[in-house]
LUMLOVEX-849541 format. One record per atom (N, C-alpha, C, O, CB): atom name; residue number from 1; x, y, z. Coordinates in nm, 4 decimals. Each point is the difference from the previous one (the first is absolute). Last residue first. Glycine has a CB too. Layout:
BEGIN
REC  site  pos         X         Y         Z
REC    CA  NUM         X         Y         Z
...
This chain:
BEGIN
REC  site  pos         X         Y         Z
REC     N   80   -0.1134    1.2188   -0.1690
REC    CA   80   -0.0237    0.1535    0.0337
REC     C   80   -0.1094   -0.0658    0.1405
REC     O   80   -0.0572    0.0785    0.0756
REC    CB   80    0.0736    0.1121   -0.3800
REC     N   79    0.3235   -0.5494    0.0746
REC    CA   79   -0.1656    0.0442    0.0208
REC     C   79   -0.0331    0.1091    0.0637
REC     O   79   -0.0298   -0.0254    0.1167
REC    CB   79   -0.0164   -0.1749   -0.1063
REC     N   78    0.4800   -0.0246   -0.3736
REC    CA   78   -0.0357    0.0465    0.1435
REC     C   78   -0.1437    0.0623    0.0201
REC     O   78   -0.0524    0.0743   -0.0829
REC    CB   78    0.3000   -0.0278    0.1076
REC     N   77    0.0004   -0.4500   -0.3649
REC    CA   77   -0.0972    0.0839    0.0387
REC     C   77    0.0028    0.0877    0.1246
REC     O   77   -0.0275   -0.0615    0.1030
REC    CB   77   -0.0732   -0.0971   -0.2219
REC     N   76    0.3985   -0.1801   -0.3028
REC    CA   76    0.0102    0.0680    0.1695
REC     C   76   -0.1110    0.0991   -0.0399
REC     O   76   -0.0081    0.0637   -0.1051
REC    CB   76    0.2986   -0.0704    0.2130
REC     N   75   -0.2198   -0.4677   -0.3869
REC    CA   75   -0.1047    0.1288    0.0614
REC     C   75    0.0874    0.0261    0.0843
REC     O   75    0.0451   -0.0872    0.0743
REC    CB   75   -0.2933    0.0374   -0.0879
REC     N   74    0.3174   -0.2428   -0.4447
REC    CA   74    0.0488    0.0053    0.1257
REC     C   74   -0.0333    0.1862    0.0540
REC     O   74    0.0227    0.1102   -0.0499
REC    CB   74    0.1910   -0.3542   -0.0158
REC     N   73   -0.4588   -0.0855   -0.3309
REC    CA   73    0.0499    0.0774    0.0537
REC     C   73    0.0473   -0.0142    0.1834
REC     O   73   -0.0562   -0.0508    0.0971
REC    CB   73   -0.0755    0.1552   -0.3238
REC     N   72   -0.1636   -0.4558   -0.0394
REC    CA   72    0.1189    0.0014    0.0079
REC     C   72    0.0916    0.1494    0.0082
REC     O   72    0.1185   -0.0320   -0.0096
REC    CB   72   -0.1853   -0.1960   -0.1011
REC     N   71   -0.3540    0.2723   -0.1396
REC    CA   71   -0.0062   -0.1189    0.1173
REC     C   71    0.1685   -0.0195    0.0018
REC     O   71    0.0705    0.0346   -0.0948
REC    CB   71   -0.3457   -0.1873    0.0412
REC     N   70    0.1195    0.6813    0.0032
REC    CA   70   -0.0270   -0.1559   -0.0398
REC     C   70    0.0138   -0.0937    0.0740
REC     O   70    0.0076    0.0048    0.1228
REC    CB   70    0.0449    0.0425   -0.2867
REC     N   69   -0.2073    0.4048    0.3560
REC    CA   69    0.0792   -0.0318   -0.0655
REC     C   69   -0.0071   -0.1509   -0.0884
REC     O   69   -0.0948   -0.0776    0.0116
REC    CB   69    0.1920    0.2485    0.1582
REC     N   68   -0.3523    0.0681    0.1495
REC    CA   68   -0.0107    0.0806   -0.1032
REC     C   68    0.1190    0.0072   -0.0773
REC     O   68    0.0375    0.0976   -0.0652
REC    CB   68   -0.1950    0.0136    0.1821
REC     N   67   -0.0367   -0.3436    0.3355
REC    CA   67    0.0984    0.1823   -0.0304
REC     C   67    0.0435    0.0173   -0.0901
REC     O   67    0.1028    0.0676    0.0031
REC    CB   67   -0.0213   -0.0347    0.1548
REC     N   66   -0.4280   -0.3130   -0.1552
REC    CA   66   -0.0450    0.0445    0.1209
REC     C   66    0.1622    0.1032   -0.0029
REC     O   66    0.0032    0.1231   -0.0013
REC    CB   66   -0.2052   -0.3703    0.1436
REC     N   65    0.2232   -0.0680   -0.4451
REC    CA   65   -0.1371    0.0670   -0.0994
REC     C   65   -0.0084    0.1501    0.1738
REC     O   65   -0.0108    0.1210   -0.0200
REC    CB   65   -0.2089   -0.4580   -0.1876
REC     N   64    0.4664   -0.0786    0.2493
REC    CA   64    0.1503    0.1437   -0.0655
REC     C   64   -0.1384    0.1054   -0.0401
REC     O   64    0.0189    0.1205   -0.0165
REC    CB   64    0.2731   -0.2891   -0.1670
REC     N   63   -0.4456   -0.2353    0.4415
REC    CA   63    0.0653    0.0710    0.0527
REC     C   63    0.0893    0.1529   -0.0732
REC     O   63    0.0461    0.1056    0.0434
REC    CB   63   -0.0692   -0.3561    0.0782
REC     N   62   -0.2573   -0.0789   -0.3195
REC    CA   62   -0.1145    0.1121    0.0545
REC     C   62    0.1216    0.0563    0.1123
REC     O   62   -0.0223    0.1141    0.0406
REC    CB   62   -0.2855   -0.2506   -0.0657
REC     N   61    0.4801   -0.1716   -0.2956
REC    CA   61   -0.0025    0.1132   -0.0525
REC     C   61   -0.1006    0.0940    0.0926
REC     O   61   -0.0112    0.1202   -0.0244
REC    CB   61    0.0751   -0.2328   -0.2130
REC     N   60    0.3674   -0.1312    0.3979
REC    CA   60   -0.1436   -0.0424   -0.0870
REC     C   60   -0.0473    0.1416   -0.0135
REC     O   60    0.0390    0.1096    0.0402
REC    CB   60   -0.1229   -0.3644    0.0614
REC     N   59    0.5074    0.2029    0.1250
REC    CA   59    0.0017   -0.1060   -0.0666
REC     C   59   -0.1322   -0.0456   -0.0395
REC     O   59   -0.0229   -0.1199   -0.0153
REC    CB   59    0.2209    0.0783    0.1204
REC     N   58    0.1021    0.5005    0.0523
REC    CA   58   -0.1144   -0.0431   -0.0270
REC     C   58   -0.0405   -0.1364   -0.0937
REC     O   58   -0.0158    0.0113   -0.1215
REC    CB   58    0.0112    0.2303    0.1699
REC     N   57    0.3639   -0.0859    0.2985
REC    CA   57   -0.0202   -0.0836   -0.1453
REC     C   57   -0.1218   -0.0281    0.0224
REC     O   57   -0.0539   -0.0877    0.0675
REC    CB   57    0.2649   -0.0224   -0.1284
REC     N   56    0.0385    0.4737    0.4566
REC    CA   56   -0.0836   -0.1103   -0.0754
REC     C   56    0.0352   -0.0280   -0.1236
REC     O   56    0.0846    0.0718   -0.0533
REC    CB   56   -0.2535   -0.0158    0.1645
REC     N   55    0.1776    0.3002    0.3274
REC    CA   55    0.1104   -0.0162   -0.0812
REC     C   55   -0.0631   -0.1927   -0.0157
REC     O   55   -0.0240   -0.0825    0.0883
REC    CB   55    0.2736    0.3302    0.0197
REC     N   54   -0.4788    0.2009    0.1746
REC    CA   54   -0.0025   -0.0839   -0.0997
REC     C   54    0.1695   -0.0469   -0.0592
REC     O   54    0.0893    0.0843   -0.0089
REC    CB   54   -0.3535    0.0396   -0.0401
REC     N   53    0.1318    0.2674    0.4636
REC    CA   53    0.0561   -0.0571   -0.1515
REC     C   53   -0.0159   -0.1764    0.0158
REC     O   53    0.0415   -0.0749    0.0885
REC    CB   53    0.1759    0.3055   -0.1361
REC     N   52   -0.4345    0.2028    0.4219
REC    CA   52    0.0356   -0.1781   -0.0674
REC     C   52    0.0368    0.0626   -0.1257
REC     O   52   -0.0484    0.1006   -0.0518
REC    CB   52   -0.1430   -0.3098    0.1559
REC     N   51    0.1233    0.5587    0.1927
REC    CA   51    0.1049   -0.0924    0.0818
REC     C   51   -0.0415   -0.1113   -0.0594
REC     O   51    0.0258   -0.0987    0.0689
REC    CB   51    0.0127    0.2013    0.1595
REC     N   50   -0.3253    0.2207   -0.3365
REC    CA   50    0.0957    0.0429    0.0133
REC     C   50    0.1417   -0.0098    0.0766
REC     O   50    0.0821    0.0813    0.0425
REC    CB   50   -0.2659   -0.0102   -0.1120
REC     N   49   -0.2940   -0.3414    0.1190
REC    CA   49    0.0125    0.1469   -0.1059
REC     C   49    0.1005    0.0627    0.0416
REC     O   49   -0.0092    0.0425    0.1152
REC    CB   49   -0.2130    0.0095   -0.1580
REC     N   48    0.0335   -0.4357    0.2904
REC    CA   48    0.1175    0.0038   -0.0490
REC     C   48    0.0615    0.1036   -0.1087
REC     O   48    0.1149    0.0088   -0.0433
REC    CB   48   -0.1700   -0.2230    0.1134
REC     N   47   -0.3964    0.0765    0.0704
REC    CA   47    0.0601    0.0196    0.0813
REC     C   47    0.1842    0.0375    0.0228
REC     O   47    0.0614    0.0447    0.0969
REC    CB   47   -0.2960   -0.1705   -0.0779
REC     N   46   -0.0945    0.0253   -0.4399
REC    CA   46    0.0041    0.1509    0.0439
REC     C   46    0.0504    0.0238    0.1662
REC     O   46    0.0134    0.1159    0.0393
REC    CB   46   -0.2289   -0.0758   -0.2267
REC     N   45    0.2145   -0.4545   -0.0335
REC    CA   45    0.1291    0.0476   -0.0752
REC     C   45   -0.0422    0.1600    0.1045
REC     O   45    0.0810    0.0616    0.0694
REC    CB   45   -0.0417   -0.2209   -0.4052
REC     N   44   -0.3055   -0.2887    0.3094
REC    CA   44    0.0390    0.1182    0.1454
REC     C   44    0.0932    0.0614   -0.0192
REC     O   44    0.0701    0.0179    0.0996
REC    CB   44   -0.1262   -0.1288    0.0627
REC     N   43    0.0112   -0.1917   -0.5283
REC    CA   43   -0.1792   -0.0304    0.0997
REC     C   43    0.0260    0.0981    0.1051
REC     O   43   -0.1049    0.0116    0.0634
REC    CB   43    0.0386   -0.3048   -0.0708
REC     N   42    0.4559    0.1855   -0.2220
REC    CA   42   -0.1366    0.1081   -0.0530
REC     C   42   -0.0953   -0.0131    0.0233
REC     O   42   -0.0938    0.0618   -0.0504
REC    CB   42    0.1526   -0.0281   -0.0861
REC     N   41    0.2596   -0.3473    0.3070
REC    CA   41    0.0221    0.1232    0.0463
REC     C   41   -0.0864    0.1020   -0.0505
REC     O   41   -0.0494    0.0853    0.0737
REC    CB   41    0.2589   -0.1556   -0.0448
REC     N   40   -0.1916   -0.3577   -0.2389
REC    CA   40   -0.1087    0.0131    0.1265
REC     C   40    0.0496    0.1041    0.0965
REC     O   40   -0.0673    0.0068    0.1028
REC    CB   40   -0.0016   -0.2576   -0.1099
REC     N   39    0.2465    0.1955   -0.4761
REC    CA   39   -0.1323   -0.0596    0.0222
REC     C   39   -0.0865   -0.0023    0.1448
REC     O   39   -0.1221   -0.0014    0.0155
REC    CB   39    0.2301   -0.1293   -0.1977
REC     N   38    0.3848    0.2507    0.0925
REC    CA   38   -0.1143    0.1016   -0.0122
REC     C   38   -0.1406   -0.0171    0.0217
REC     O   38   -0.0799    0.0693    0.0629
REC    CB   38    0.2200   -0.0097   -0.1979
REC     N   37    0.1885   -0.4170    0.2627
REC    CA   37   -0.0193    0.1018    0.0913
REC     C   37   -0.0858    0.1667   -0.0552
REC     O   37   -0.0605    0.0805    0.0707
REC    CB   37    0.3033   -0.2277    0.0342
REC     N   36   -0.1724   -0.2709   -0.3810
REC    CA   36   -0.0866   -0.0430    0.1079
REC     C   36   -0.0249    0.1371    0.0704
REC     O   36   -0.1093    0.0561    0.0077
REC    CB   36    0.2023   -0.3115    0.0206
REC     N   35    0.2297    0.2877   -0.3202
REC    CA   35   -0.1113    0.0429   -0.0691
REC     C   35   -0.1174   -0.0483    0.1058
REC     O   35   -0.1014    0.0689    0.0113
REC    CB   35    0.2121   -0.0860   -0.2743
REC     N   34    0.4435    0.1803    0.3871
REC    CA   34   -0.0645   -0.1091   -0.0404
REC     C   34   -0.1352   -0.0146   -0.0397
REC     O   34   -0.0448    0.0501    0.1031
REC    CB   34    0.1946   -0.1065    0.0158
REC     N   33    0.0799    0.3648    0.2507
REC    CA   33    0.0794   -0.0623   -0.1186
REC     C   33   -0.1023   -0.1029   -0.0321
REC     O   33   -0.0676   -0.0584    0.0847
REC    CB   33    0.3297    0.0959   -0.0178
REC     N   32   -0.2794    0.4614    0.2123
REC    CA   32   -0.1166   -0.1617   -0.0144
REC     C   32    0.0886   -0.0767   -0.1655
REC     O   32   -0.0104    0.0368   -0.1170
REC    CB   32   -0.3418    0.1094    0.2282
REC     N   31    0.4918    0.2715    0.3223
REC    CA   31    0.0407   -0.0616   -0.1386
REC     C   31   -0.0727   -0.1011   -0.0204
REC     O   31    0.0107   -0.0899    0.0833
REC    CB   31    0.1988    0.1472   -0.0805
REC     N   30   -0.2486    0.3453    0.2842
REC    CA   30   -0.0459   -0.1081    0.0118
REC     C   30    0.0628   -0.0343   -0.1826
REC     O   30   -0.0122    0.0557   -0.1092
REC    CB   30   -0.2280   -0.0198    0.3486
REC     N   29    0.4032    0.3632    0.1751
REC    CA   29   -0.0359   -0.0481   -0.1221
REC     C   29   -0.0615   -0.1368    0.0205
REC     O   29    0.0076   -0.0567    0.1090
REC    CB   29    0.1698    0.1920   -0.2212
REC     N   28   -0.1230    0.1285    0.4383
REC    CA   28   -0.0211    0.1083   -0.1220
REC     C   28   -0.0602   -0.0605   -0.0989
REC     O   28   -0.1025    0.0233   -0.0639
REC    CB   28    0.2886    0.1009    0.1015
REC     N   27   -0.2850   -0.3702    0.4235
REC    CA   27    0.0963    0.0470   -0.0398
REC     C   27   -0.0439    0.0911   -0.1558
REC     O   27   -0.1112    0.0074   -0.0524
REC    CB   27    0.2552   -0.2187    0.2066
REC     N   26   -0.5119    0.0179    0.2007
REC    CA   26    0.1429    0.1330    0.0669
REC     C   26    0.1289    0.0690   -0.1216
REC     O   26    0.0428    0.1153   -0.0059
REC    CB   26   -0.0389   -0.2977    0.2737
REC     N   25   -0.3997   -0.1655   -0.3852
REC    CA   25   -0.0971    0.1231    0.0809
REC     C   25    0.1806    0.0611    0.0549
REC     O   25    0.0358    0.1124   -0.0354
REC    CB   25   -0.3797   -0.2527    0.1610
REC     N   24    0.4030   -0.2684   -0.2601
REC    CA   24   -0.0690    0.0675   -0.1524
REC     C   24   -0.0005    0.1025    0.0794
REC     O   24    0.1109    0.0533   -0.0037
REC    CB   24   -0.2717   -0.2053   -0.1642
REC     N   23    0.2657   -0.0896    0.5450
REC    CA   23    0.1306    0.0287   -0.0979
REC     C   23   -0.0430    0.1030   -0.1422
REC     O   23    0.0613    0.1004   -0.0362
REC    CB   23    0.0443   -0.3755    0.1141
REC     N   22   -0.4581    0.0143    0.1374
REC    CA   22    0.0611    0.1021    0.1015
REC     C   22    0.0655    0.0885   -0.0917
REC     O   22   -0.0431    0.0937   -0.0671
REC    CB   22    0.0837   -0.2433    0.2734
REC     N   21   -0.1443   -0.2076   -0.3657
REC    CA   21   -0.1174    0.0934   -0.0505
REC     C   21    0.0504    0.1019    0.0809
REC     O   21    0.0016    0.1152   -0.0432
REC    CB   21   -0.2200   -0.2597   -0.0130
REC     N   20    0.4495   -0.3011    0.1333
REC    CA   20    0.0165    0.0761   -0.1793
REC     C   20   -0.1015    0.1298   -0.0086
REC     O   20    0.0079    0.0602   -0.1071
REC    CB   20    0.0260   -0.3239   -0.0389
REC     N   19   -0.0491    0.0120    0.5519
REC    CA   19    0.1256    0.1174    0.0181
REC     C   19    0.0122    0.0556   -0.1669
REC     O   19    0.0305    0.1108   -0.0441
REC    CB   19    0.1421   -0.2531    0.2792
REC     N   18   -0.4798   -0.2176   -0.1540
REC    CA   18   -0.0762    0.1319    0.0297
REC     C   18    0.1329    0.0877    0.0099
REC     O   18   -0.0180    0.1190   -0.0256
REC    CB   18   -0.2224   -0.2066    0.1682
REC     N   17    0.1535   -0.2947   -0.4886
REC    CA   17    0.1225    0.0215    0.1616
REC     C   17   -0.0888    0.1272    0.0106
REC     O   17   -0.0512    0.0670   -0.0896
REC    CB   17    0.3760   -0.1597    0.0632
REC     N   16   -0.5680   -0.1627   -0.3448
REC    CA   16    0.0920    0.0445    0.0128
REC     C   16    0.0406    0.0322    0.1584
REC     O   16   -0.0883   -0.0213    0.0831
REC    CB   16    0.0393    0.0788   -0.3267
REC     N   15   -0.3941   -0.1800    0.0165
REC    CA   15    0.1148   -0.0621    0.0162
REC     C   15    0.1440    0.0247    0.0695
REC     O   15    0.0430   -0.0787    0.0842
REC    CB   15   -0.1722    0.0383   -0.2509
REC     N   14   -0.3078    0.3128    0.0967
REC    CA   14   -0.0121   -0.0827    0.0516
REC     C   14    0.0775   -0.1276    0.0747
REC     O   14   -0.0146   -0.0549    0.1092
REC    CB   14   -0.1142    0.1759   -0.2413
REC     N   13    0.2705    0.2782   -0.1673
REC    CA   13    0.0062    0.0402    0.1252
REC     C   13   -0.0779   -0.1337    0.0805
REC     O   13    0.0593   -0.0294    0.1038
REC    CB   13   -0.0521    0.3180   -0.1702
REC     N   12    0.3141   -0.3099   -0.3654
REC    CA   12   -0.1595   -0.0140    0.0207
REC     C   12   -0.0413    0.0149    0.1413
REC     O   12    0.0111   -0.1025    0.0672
REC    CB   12   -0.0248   -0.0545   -0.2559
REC     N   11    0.3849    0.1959   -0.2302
REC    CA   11   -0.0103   -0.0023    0.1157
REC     C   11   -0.1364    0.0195    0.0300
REC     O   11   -0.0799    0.0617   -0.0704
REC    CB   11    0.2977   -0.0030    0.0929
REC     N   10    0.0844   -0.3927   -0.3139
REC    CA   10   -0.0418    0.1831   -0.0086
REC     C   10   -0.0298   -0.0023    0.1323
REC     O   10    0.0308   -0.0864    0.0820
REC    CB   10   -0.1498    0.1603   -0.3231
REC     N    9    0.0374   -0.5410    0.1774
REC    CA    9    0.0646    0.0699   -0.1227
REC     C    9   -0.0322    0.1217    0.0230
REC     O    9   -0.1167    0.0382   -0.0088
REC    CB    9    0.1066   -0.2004   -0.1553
REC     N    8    0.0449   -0.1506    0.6220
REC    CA    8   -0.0751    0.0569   -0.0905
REC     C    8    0.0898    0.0337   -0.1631
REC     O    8    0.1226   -0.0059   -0.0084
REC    CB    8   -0.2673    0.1051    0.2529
REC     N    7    0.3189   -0.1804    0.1623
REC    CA    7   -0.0380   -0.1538   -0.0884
REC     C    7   -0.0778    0.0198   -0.1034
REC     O    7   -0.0089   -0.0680   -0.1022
REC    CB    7    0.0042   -0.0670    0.2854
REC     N    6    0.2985    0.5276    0.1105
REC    CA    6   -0.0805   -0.0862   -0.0029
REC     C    6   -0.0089   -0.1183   -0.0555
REC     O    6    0.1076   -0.0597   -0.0040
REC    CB    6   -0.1654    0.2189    0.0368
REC     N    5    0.2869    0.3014   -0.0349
REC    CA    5   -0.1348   -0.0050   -0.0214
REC     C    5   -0.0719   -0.1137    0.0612
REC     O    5   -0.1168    0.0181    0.0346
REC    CB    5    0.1671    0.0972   -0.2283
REC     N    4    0.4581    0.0610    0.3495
REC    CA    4   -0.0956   -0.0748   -0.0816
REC     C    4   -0.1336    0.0425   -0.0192
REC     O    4   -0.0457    0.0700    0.0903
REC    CB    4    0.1687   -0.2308   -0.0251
REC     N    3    0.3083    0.4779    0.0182
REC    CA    3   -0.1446   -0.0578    0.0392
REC     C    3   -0.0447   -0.0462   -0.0699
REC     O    3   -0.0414    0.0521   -0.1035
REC    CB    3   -0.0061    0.0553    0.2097
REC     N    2    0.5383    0.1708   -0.0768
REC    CA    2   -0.1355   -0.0755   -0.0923
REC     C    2   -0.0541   -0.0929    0.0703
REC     O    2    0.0753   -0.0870    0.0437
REC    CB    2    0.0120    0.1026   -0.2540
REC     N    1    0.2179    0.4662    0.2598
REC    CA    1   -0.0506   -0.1191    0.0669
REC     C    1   -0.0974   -0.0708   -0.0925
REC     O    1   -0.0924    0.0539   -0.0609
REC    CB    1    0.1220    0.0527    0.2881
């Protein structure tokens, strides 16, 4: 099932559909596509410990510097 985020960039519990936070909290997995969505999912990544993957272009450098890759690498991350 895919659930909008919103209007927002990423996801941002202020912003965002309250069924999008529900949905985070029940299912296995959480797939966060796209660099907006690391950028403000890691602000509360530890709610999601062991049910989010990352999948991204790190397209600057304090983003690729933060998982420790270059600029422009393609990221799959899963978050213990």
């Amino acid at each position: 099932e895919i659930i909008s985020s919103g209007t927002a960039v990423g996801v941002r519990p202020d912003l965002g559909p309250g069924e999008l936070f529900e949905k985070m909290e029940e299912v296995d997995l959480v797939l966060a596509k796209g660099m907006g969505n690391y950028e403000t999912i890691s602000e509360f990544e530890d709610k999601l410990g062991g049910r989010l993957a990352y999948l991204l272009r790190a397209k600057c450098i304090p983003v690729a510097r933060s998982l420790g890759v270059r600029k422009g690498a393609l990221v799959a991350k899963f978050v213990k």
